[in-house]
Backbone bond lengths (Angstrom), bond angles and torsions (degrees), N, CA, C in turn:
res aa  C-N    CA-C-N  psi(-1)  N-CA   C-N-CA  omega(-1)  CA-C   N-CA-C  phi
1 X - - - 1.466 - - 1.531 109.88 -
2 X 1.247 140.09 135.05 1.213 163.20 78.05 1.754 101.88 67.65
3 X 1.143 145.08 33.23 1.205 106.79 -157.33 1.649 133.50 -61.08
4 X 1.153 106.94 15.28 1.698 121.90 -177.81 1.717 92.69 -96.79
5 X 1.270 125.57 -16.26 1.439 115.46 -169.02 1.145 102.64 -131.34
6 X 1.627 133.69 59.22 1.276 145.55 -143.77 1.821 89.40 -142.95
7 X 1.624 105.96 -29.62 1.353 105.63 -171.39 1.538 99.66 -172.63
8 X 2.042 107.82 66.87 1.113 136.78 -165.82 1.754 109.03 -44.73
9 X 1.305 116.68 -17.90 1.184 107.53 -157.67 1.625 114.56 -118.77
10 X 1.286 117.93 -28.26 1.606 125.12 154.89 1.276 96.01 60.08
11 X 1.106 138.22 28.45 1.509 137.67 -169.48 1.646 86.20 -112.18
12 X 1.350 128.76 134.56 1.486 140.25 163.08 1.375 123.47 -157.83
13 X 1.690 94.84 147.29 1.484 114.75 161.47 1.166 125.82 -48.96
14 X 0.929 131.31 -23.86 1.564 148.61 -143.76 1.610 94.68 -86.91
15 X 1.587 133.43 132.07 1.293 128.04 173.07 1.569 102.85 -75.01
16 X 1.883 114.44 167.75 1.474 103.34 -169.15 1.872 92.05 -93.21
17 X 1.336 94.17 -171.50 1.489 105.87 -160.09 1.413 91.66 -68.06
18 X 1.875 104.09 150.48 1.557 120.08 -177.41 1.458 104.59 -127.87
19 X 1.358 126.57 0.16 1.420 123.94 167.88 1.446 115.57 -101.85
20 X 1.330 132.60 73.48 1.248 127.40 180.00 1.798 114.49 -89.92
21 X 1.357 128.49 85.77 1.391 132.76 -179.30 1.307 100.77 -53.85
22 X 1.704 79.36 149.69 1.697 125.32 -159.55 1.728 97.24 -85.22
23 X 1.303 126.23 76.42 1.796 100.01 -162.68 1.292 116.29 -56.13
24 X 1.703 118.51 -11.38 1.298 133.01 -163.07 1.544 100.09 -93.31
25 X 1.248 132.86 1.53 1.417 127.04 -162.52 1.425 103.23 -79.10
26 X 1.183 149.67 76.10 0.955 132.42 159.14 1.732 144.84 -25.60
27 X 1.333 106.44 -10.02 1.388 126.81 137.26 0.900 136.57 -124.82
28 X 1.199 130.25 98.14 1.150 130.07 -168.96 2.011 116.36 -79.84
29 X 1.301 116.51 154.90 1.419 110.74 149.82 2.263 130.20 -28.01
30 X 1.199 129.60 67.94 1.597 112.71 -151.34 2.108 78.93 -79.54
31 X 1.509 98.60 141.36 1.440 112.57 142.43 1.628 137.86 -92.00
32 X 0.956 101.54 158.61 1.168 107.72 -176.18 1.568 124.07 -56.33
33 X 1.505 137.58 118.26 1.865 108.15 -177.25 1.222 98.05 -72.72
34 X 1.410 95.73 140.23 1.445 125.60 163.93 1.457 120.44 -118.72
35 X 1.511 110.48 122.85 1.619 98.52 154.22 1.643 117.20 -60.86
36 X 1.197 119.11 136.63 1.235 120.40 141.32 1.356 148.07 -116.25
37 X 1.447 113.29 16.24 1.398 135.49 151.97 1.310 101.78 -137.68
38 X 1.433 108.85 -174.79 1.399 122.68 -160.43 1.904 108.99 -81.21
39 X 1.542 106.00 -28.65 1.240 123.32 -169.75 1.737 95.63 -109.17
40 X 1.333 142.28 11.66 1.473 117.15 -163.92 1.552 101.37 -161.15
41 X 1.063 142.07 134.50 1.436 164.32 159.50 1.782 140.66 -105.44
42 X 0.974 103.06 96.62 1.400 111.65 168.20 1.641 124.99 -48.01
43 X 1.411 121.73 132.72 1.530 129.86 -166.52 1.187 109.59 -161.75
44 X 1.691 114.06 115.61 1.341 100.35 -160.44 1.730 98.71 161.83
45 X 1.665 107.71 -174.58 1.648 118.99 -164.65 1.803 89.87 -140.45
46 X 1.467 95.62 168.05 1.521 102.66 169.21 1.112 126.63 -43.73
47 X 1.685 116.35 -19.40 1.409 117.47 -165.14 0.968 117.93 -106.32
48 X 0.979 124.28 -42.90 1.908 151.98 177.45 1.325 117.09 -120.98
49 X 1.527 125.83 153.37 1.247 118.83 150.28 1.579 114.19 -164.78
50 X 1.311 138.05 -151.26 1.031 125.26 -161.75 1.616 91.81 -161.90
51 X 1.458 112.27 -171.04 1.557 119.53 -167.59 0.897 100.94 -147.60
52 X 1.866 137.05 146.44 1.003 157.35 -177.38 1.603 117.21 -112.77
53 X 1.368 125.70 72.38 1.315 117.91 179.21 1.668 100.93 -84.65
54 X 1.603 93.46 161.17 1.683 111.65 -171.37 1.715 105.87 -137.82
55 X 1.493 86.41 107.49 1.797 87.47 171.52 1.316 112.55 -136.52
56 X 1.614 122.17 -159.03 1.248 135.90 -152.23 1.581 92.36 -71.92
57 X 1.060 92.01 -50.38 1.990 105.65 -161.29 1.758 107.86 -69.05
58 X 1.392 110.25 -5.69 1.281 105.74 -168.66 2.025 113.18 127.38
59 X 1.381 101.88 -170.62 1.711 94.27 -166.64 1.722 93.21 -99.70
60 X 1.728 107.61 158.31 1.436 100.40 175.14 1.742 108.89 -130.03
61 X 0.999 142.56 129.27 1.085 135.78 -172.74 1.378 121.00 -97.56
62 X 1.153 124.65 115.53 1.570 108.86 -147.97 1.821 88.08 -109.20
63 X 1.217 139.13 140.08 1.695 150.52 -91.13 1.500 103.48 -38.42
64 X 1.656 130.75 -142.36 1.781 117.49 -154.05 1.586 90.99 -165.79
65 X 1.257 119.31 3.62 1.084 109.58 172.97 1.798 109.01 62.84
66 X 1.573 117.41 -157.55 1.547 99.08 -149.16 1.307 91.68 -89.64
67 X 1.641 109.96 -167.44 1.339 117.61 -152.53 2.289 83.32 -116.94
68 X 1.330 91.85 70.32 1.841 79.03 171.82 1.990 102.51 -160.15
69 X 0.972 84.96 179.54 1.507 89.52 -178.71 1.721 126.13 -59.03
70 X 0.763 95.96 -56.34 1.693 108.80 159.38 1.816 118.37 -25.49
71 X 1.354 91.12 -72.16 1.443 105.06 -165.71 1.587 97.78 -72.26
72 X 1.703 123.90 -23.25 1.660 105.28 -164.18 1.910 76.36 -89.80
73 X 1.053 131.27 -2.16 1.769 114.65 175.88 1.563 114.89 -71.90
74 X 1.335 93.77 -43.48 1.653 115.60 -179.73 1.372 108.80 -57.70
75 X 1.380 125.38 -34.05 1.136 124.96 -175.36 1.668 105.02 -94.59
76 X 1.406 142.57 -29.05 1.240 149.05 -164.54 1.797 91.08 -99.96
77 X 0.779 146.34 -39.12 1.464 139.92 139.51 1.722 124.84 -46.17
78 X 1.073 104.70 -44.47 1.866 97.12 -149.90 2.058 75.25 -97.24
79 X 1.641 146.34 -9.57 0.579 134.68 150.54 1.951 131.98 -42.98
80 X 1.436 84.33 -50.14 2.073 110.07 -177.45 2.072 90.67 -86.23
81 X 0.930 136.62 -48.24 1.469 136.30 147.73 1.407 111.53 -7.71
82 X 1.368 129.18 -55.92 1.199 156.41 -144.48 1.387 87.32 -108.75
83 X 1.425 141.64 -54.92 1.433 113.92 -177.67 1.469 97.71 111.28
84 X 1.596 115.69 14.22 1.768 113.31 165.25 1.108 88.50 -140.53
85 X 1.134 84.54 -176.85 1.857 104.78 -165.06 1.883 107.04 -124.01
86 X 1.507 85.50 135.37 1.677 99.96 163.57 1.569 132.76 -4.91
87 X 1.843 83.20 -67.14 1.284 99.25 -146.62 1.625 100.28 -100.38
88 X 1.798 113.23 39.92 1.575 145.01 163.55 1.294 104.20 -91.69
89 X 1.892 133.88 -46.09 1.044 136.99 -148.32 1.207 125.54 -62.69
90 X 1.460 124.37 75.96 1.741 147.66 -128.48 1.545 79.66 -82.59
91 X 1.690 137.81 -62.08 1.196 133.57 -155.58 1.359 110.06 -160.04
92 X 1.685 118.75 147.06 1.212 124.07 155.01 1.494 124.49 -93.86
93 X 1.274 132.49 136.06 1.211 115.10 142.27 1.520 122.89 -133.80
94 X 1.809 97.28 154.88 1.286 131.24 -169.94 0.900 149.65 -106.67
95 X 1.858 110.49 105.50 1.769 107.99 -142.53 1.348 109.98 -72.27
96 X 1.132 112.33 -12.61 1.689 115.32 170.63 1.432 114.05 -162.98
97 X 1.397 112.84 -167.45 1.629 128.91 -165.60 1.544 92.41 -111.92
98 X 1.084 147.03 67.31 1.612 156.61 104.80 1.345 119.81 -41.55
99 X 1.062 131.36 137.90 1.624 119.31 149.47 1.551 118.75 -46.72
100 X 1.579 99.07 -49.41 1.903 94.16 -155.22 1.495 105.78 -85.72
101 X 1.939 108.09 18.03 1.764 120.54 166.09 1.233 102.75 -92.87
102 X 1.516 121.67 -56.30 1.804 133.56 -154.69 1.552 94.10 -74.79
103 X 1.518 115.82 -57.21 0.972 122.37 167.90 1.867 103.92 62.94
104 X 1.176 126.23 -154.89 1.765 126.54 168.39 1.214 126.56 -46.86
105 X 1.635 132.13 12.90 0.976 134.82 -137.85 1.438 103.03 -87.46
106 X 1.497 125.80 -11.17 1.612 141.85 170.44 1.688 98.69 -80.96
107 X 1.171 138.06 -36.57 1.062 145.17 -153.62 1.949 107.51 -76.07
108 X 1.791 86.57 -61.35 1.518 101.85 166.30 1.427 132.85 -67.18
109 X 1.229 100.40 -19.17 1.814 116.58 169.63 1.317 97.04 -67.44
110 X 1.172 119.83 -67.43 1.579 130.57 -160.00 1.275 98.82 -49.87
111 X 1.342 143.13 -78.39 1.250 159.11 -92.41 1.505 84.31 -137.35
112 X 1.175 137.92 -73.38 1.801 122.49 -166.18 1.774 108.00 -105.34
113 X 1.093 102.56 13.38 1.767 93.99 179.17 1.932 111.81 87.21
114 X 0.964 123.28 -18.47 1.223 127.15 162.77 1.263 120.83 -15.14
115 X 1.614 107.80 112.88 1.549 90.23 172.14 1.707 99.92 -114.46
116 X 1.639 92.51 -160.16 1.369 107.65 -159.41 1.379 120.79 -160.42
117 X 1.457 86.41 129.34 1.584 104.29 -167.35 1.858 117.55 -103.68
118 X 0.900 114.18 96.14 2.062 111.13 -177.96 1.720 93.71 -130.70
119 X 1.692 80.59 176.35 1.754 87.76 165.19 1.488 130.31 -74.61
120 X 1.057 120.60 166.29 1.615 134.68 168.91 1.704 102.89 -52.47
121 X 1.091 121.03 -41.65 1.448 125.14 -99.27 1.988 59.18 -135.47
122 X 1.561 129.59 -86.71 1.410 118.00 170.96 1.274 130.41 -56.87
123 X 1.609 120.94 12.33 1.735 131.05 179.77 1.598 85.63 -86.60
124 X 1.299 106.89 -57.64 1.390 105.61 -172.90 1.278 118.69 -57.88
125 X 1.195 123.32 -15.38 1.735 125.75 -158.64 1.535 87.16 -92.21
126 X 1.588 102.66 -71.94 1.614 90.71 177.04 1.503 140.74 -52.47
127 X 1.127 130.21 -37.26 1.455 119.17 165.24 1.826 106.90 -72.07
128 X 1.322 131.65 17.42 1.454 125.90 141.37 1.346 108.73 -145.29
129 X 1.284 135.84 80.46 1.400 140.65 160.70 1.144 132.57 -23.10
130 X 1.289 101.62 -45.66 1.777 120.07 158.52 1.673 97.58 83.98
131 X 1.875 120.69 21.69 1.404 132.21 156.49 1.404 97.35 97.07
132 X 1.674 129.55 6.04 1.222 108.98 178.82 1.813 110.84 -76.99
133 X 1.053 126.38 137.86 1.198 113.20 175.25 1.390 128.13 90.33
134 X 1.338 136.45 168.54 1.817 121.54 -165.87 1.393 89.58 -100.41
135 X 1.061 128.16 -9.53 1.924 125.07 174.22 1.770 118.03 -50.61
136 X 1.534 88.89 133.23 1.661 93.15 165.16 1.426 101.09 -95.27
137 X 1.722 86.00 155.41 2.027 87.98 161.30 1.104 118.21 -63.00
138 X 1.539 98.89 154.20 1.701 117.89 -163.22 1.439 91.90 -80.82
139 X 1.351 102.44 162.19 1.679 118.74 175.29 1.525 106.48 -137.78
140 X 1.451 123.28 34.12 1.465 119.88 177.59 2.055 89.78 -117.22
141 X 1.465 85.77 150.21 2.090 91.41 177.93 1.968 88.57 -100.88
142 X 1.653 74.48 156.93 1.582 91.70 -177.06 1.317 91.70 -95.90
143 X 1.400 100.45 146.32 1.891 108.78 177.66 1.702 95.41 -111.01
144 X 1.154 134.17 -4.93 1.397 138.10 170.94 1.633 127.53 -146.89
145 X 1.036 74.77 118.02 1.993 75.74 179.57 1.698 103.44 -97.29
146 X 1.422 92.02 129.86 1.917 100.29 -168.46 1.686 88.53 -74.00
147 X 1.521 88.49 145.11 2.143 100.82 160.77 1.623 114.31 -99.66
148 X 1.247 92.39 165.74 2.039 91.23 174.80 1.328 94.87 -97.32
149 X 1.644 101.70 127.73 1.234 123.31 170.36 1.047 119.56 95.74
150 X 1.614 148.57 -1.23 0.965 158.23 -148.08 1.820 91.04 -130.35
151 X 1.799 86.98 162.12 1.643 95.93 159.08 1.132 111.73 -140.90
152 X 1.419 108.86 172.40 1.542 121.54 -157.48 1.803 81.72 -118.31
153 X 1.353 98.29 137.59 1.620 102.85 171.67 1.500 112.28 -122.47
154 X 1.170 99.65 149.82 2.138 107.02 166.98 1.454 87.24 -147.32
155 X 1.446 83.83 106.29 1.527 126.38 162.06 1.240 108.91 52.41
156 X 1.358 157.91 -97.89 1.314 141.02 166.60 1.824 124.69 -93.48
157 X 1.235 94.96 1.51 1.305 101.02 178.24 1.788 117.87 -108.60
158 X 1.299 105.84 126.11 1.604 117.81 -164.51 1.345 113.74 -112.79
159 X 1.640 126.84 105.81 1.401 113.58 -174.32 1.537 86.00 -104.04
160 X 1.648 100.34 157.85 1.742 109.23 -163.35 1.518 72.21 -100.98
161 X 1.484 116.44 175.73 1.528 136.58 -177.33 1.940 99.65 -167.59
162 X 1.702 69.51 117.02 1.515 89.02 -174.35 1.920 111.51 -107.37
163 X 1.046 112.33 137.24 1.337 100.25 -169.15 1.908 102.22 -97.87
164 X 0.928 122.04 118.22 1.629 149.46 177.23 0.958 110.06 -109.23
165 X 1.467 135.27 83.52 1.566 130.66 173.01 1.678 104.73 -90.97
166 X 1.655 131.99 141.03 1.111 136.35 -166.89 1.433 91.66 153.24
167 X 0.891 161.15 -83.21 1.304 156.52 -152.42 1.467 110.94 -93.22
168 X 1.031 127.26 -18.98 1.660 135.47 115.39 1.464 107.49 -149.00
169 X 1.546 81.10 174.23 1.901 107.64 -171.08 1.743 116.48 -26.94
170 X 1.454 92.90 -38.94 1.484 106.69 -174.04 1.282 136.66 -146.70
171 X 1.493 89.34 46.75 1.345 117.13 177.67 1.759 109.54 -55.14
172 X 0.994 105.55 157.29 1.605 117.50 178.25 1.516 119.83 -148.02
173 X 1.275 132.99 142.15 1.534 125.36 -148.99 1.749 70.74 -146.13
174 X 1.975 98.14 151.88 1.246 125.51 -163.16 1.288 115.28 -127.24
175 X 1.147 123.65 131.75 1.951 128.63 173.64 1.531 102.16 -117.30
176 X 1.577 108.70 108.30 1.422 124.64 -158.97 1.621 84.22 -113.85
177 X 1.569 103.36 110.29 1.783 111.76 155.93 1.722 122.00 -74.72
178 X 1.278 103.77 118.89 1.869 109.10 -167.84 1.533 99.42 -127.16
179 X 1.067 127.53 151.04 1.585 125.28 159.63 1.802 94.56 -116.41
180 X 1.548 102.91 163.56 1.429 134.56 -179.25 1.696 99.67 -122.26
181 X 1.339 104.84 116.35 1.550 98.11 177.01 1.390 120.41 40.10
182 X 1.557 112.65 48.03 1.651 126.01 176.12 1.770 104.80 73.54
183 X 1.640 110.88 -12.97 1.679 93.76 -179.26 1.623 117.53 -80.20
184 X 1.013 129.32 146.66 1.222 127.58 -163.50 1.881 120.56 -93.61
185 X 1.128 136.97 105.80 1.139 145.54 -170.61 1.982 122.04 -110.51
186 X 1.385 96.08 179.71 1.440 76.60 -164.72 1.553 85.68 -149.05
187 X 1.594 111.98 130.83 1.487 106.79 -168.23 1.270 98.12 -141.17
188 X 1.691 103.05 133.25 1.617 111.56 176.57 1.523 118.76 -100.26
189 X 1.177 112.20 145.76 1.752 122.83 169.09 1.188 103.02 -128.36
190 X 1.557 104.78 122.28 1.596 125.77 179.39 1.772 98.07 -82.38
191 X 1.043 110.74 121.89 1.647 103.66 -172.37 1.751 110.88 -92.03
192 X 1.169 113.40 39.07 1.163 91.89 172.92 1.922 104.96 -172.08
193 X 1.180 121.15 64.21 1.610 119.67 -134.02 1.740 106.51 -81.80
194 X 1.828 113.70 -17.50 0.995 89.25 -177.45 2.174 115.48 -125.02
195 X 1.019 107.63 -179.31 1.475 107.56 -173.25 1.865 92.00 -85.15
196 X 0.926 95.78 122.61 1.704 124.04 160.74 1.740 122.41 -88.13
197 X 1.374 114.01 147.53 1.787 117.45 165.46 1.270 109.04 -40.41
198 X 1.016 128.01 120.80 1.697 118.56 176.70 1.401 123.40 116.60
199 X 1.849 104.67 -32.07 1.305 117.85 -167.53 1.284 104.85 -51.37
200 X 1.765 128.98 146.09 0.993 143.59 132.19 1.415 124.31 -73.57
201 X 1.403 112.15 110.39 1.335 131.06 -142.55 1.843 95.11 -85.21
202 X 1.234 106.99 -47.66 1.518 116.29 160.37 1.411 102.23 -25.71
203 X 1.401 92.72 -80.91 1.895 102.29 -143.68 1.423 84.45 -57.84
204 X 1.572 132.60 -59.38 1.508 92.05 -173.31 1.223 144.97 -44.14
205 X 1.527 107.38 -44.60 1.459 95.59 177.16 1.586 106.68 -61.43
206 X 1.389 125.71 -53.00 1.703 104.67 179.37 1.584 132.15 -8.68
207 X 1.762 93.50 -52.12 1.498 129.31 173.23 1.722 102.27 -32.78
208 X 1.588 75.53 -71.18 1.824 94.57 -159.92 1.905 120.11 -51.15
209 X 1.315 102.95 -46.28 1.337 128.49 151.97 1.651 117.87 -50.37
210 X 1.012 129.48 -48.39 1.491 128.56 161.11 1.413 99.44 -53.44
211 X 1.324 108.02 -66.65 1.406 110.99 -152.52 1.913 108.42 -50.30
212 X 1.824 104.56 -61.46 1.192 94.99 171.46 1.377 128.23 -44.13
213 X 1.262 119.80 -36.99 1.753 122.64 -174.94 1.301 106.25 -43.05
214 X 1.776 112.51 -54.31 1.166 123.80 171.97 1.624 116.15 -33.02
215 X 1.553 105.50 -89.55 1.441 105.69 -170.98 1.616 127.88 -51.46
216 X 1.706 105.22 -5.29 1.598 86.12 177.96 1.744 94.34 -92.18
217 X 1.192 121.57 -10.24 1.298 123.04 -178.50 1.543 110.45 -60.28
218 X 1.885 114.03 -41.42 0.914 113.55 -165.63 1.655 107.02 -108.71
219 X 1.815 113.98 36.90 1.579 115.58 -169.29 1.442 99.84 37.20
220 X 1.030 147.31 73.86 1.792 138.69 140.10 1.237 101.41 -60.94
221 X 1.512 117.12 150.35 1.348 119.47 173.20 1.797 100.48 -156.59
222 X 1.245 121.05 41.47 1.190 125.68 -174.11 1.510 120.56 172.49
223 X 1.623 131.40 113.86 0.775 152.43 176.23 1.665 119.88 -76.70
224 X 1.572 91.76 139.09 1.563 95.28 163.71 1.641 111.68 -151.14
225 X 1.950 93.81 141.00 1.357 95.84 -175.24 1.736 120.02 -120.24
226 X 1.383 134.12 145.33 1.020 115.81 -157.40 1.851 94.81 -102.29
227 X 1.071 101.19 -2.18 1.626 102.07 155.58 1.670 129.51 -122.23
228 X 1.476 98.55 108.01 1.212 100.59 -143.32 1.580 125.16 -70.63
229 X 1.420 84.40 7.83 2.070 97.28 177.30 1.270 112.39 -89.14
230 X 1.212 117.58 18.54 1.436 132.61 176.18 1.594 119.02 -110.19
231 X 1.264 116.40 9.96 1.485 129.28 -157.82 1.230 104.09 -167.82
232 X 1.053 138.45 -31.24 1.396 136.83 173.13 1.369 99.57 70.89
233 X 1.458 109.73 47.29 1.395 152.56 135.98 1.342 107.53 -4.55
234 X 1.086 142.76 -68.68 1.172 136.90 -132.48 1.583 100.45 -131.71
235 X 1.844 116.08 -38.81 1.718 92.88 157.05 1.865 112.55 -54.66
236 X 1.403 120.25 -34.72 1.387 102.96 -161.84 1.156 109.35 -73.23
237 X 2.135 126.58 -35.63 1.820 104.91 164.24 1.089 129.12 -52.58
238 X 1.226 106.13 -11.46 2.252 103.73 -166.33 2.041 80.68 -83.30
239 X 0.960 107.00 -45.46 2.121 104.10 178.51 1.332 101.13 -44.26
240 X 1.547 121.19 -55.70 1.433 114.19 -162.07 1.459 97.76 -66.43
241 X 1.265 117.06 -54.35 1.891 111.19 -167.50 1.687 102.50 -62.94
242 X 1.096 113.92 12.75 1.530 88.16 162.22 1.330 98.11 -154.39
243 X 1.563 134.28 53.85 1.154 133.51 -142.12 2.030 82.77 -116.44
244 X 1.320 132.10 141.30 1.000 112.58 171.11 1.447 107.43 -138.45
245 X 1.920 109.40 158.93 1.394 102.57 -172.87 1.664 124.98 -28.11
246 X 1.645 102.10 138.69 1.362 102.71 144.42 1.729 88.65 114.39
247 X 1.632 108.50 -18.57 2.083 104.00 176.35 1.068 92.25 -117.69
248 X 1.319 89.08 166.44 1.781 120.74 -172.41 0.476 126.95 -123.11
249 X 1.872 113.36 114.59 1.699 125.13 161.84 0.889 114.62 38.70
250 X 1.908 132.21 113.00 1.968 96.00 169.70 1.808 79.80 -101.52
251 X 1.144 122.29 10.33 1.944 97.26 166.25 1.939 114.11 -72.67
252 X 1.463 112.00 -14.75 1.384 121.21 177.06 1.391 123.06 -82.68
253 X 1.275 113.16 86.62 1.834 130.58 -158.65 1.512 96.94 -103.90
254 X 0.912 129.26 53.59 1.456 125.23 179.69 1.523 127.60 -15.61
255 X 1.234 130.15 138.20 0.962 132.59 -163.34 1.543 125.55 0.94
256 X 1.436 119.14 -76.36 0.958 134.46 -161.99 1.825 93.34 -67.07
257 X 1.008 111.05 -39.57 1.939 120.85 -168.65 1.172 89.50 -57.74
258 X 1.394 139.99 -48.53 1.344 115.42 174.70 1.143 145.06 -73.93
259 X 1.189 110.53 -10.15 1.543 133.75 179.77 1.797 91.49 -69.06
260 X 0.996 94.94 -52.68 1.724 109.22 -160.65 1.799 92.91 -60.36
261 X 1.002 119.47 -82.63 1.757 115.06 152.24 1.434 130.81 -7.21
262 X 1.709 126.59 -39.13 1.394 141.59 -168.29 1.822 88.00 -104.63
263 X 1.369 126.98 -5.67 1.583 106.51 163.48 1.289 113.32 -70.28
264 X 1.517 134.34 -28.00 1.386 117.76 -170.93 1.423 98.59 -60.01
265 X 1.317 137.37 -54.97 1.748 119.34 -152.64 1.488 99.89 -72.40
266 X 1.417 134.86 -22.97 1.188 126.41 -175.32 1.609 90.55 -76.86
267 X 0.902 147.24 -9.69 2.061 145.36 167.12 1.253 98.86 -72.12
268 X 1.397 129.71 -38.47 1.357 105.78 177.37 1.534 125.95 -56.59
269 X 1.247 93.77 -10.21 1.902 93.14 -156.72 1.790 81.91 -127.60
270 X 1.179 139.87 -22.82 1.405 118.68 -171.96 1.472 102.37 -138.97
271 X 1.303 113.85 115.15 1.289 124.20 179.74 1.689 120.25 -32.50
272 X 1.106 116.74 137.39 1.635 120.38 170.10 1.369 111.60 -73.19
273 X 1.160 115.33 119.59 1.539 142.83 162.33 1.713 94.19 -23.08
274 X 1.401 129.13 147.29 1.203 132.01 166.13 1.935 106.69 -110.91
């Protein structure tokens, strides 16, 4: 299928987005961590944030947010917040070579054994940036270089890792398995959501088009974004913290709800229908 003709008409009621983060804010709004499934946790600010998966092998943090003091507190707090401990944090992985993805990721290696999973292709980008961005090169070694198409498992739980280059060289996008009250779901993160100086506008969409092929292959029916003005992020945790028996998930968009959701990044690259 088409994914440009999935929802021919792109014409809506809907006002356009009104939360556009300040990346420069040095304080940002911080939320509260929240679980929002039984296996996965939110940690993080209006601008950025990160994810807390929980498995057999230990906790995995899927990207780390920025690379400064603040954000590795937010995470060494909103971790013990959460009711586990630190010094669980079996692995990161990193949908790309950003700062506000890699974020502490030398910090947590060092200090609890943490390893780390990114691309070949963004290991290299980050330890030479080549001046995009206020980031220094990283000084943590990768103990895994992610493949396209493959998944990385801890212990019974398998996130697939899809490689999407467009938002950089070697970008990689994630299908994170979570259950809700033992039911089992399947949630995608596009790792790389917006067009950058440089971008090849092509290869993203290629990306995007791969990528979708993927998730209807693998029923996805639920999105996750590590910037949360892209999801309306942060009304839906304040739902979960006071979410009570008997409603549902609003992170559980069933199939088609996500598709409908995965049109904004295809807008970056193909004009909206008038």
């Amino acid at each position: 299928m088409d994914p440009l003709r999935q929802f021919p008409l792109r014409t809506t009621w809907r006002k356009p987005k009104t939360l556009k983060p300040d990346f420069a804010n040095p304080n940002p709004t911080v939320c509260p961590p929240t679980w929002f499934f039984d296996n996965l946790a939110f940690i993080g600010d209006e601008v950025v944030c990160c994810f807390l998966l929980k498995t057999e092998v230990g906790l995995v943090l899927i990207d780390c947010m920025n690379p400064d003091e603040r954000c590795k507190k937010l995470i060494e707090e909103g971790i013990a917040a959460l009711g586990e401990s630190v010094e669980d944090l079996y692995a990161i992985l990193i949908s790309h070579g950003h700062g506000d993805h890699y974020g502490n990721a030398a910090y947590f290696q060092q200090r609890y054994g943490t390893k780390i999973y990114i691309s070949q292709i963004d290991y290299l980008y980050a330890k030479n940036p080549s001046g995009f961005g206020p980031w220094k090169p990283v000084n943590f070694n990768a103990d895994v270089f992610l493949q396209d198409g493959e998944s990385v498992t801890f212990g019974s739980t398998a996130v697939r890792t899809i490689f999407t280059p467009g938002h950089t060289k070697g970008c990689y996008s994630f299908i994170v398995p979570v259950t809700d009250e033992g039911a089992p779901y399947c949630m995608a993160l596009w790792g790389g959501s917006g067009i950058m100086p440089g971008t090849d506008q092509q290869e993203y969409y290629q990306s995007l088009v791969k990528f979708t092929e993927v998730c209807r292959q693998m029923y996805v029916d639920g999105a996750l974004a590590t910037h949360p003005c892209l999801d309306m992020g942060l009304a839906r945790y304040e739902m979960v913290r006071n979410i009570t028996d008997g409603m549902p998930n609003p992170f559980v968009l069933g199939e088609e709800g996500y598709h409908y959701y995965e049109q904004q990044f295809y807008d970056y690259v193909v004009p909206k229908k008038k």
